[in-house]
VOROMAR-158351 format. One record per residue: x, y, z of N, C-alpha, C, CB in turn; residue in three letters. Coordinates in steps of 0.2 Angstrom, whole numbers, plus 2048, in hexadecimal, padded with zeros to 3 digits. Glycine has a CB too. Example, Ala and Ser with C-alpha at 12.3 -4.5 7.8 and 13.67 -1.06 7.14 Angstrom:
! VOROMAR-158351
8427E482783E7EA8278427F08278397EA82Dala/8407F58238447FB8248408008278467FD81Dser/
//
This chain:
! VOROMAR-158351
36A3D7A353633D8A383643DEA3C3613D2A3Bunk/35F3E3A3C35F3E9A3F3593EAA423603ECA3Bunk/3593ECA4A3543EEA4F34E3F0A4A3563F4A54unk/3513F5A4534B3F9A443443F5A4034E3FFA40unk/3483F0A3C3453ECA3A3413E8A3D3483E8A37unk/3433E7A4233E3E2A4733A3E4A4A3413DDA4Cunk/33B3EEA4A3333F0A4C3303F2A473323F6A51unk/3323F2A4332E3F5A3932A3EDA383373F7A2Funk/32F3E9A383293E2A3432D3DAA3932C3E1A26unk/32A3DAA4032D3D5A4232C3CDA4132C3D5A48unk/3263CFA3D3243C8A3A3293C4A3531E3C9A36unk/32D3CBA2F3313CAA2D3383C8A2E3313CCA2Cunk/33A3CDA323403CCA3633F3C4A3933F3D3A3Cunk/33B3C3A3C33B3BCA4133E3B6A3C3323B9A45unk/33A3B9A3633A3B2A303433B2A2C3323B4A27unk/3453B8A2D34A3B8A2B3513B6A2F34A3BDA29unk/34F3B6A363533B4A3A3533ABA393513B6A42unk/34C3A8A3934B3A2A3934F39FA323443A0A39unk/3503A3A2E3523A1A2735939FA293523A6A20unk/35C3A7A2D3643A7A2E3653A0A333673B0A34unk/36239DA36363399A3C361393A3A36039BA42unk/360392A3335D38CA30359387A36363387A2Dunk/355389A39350384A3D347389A3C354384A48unk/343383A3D33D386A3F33D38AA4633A380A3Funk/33B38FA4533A393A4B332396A4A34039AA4Cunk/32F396A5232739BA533293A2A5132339DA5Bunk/32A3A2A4B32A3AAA463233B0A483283A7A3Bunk/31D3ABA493173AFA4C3193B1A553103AAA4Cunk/31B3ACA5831B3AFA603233B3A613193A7A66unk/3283B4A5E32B3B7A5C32A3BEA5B32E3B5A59unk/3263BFA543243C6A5331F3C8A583203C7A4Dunk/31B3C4A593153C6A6131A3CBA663133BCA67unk/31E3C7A693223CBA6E3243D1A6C3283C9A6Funk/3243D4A6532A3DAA653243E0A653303DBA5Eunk/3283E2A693223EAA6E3243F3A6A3263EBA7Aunk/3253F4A633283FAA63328401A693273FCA5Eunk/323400A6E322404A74328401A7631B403A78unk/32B3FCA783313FEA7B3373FFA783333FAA7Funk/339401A7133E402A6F342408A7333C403A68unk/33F40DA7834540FA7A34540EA82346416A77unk/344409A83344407A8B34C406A8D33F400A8Cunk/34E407A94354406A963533FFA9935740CA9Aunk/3583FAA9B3593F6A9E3573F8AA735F3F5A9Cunk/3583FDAAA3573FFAB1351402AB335C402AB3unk/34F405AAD346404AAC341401AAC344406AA9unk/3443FAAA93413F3AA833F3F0AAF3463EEAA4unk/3473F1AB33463EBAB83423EFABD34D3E7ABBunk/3403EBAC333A3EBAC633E3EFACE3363E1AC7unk/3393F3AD133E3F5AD833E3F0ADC33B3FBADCunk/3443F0AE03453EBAE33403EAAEB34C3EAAE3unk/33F3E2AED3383E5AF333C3E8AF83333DFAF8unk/3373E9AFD33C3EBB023393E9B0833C3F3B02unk/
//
């Protein structure tokens, strides 16, 4: 399975993971989540400043 796939057709992608994992999975609220706006986000961009 490849990132790029899961921002091209995550609906897909999700259904194919659920096949790989033989269980029922929310294939819909899986794809919901994926944001291709963050495909190039860093990890230390994400997180939040710390209070002070």
């Amino acid at each position: 399975m490849k990132h790029r796939d899961a921002l091209r057709a995550p609906y897909d992608t999700a259904r194919r993971l659920e096949q790989f994992m033989g269980r029922d999975l929310d294939v819909h609220a899986m794809a919901a989540v994926v944001d291709p706006a963050l495909h190039r986000q860093r990890l230390g961009e994400m997180r939040a400043e710390p209070a002070s």
